[in-house]
C-alpha positions in Angstrom: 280.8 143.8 -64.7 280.4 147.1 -62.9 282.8 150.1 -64.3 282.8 153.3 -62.7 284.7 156.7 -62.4 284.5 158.3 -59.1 286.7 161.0 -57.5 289.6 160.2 -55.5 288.3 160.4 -52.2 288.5 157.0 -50.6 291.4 156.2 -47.9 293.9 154.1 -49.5 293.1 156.0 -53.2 296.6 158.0 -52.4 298.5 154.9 -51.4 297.7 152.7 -54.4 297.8 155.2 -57.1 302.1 155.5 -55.6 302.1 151.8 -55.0 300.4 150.6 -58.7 302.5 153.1 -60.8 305.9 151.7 -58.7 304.6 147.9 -59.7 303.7 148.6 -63.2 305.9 150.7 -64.5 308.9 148.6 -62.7 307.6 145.4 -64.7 306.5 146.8 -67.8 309.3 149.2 -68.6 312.1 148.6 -65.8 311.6 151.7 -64.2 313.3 152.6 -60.5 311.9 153.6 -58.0 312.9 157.0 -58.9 309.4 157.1 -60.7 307.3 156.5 -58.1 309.3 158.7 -55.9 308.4 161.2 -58.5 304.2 160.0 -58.4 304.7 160.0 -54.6 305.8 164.1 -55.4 303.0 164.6 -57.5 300.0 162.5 -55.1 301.6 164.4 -52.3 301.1 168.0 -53.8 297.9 167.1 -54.5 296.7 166.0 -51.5 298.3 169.0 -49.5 297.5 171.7 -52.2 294.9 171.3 -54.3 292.2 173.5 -55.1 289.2 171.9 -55.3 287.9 174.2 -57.3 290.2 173.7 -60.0 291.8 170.5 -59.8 290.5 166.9 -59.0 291.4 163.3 -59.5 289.5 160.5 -60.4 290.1 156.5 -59.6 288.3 154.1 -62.2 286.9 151.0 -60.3 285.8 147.4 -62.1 283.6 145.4 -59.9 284.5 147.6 -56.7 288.3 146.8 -57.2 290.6 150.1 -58.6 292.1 149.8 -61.9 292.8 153.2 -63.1 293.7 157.0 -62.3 294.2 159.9 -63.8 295.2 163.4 -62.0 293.5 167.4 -63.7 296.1 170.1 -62.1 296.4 174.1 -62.2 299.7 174.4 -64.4 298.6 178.4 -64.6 295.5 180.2 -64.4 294.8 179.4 -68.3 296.8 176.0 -68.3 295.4 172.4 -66.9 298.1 169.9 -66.6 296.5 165.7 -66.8 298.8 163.6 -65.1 300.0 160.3 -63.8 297.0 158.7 -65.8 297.3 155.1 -65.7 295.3 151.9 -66.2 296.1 148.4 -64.9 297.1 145.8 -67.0 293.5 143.5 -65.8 291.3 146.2 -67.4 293.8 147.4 -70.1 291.2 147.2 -74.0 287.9 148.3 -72.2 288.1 152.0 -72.9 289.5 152.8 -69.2 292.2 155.0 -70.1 290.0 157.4 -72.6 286.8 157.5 -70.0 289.3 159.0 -67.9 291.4 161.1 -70.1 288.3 162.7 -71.3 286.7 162.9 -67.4 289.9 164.9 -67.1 289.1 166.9 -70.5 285.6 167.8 -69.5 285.7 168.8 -65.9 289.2 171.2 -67.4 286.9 172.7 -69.9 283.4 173.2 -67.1 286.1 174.9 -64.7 287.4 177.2 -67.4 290.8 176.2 -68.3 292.0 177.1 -72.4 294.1 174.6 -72.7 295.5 171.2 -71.4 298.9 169.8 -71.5 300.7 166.7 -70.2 304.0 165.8 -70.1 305.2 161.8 -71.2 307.7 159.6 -72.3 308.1 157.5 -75.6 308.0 154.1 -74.2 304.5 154.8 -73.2 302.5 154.2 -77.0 299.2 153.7 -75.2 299.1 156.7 -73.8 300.0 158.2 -76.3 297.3 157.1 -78.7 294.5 158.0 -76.8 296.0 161.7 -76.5 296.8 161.4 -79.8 292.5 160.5 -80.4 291.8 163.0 -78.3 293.3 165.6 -80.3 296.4 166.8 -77.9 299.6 167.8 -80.7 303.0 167.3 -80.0 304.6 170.6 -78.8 308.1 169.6 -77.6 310.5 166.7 -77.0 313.7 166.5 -75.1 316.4 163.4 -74.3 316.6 162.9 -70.6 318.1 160.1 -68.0 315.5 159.4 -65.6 313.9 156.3 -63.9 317.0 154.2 -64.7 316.7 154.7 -68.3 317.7 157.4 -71.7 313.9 158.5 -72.6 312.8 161.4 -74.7 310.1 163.4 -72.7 307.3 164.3 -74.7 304.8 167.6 -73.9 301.5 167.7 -75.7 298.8 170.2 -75.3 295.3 170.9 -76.3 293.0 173.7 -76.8 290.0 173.5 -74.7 287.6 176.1 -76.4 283.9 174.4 -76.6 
């Protein structure tokens, strides 16, 4: 099997990182389609705004077919924010989810950021691991009703000093 991670760059890339989060996080955790309102926000920003200098995205490919995102964005001048990182449930145990979290990591640290933070939610233990491995702390939680559901939002951060 082939495994790579290549920028987002393709034509359809935008489309199925919306489309996958919708279908997984509707089966997986009964999510409405509030949520992938909200990734079609964030994609959306992206695509319109970004600075390529200081923000990419990256799409993680098995055998040619996409399996996996992850999102580096300017939070402030000092602060990159990782988002919408996600892996599909067909290459979920293969490493995936940390290759891209710490894609995101290095190319934040090459383009100067100090820190990184991301913001989650407590259903979502597998992400939450590999930030944890990764060395990001728990900085803040705080109840909220979104996506159909009571969650507690989670922020973590990480200093990015080499």
């Amino acid at each position: 099997m082939s495994e790579v991670i290549r920028g987002l760059d393709q034509p359809g890339d935008l489309g199925w990182v919306v489309q996958r989060h919708g279908e997984i996080y509707a089966a997986e955790f009964g999510w409405d389609t509030s949520f992938e309102a909200l990734v079609a926000r964030i994609v959306a920003d992206y695509a319109e705004k970004r600075d390529p200098a200081r923000e990419h995205a990256w799409i993680a490919e098995v055998d040619g077919q996409r399996v996996g995102c992850v999102f580096c964005v300017r939070k402030d001048e000092q602060t990159a924010q990782l988002r919408i990182l996600l892996v599909d449930p067909i290459a979920r145990g293969r490493g995936v989810g940390q290759r891209l979290v710490r894609t995101c990591l290095e190319f934040a640290r090459d383009v100067g950021y100090a820190r990184m933070m991301l913001w989650t939610n407590d259903p979502l233990a597998s992400a939450r691991k590999i930030y944890l491995a990764e060395g990001f702390k728990l900085i803040e939680s705080e109840e909220h009703d979104s996506f159909g559901h009571h969650l507690t939002g989670q922020i973590y951060t990480l200093p990015l000093a080499r």
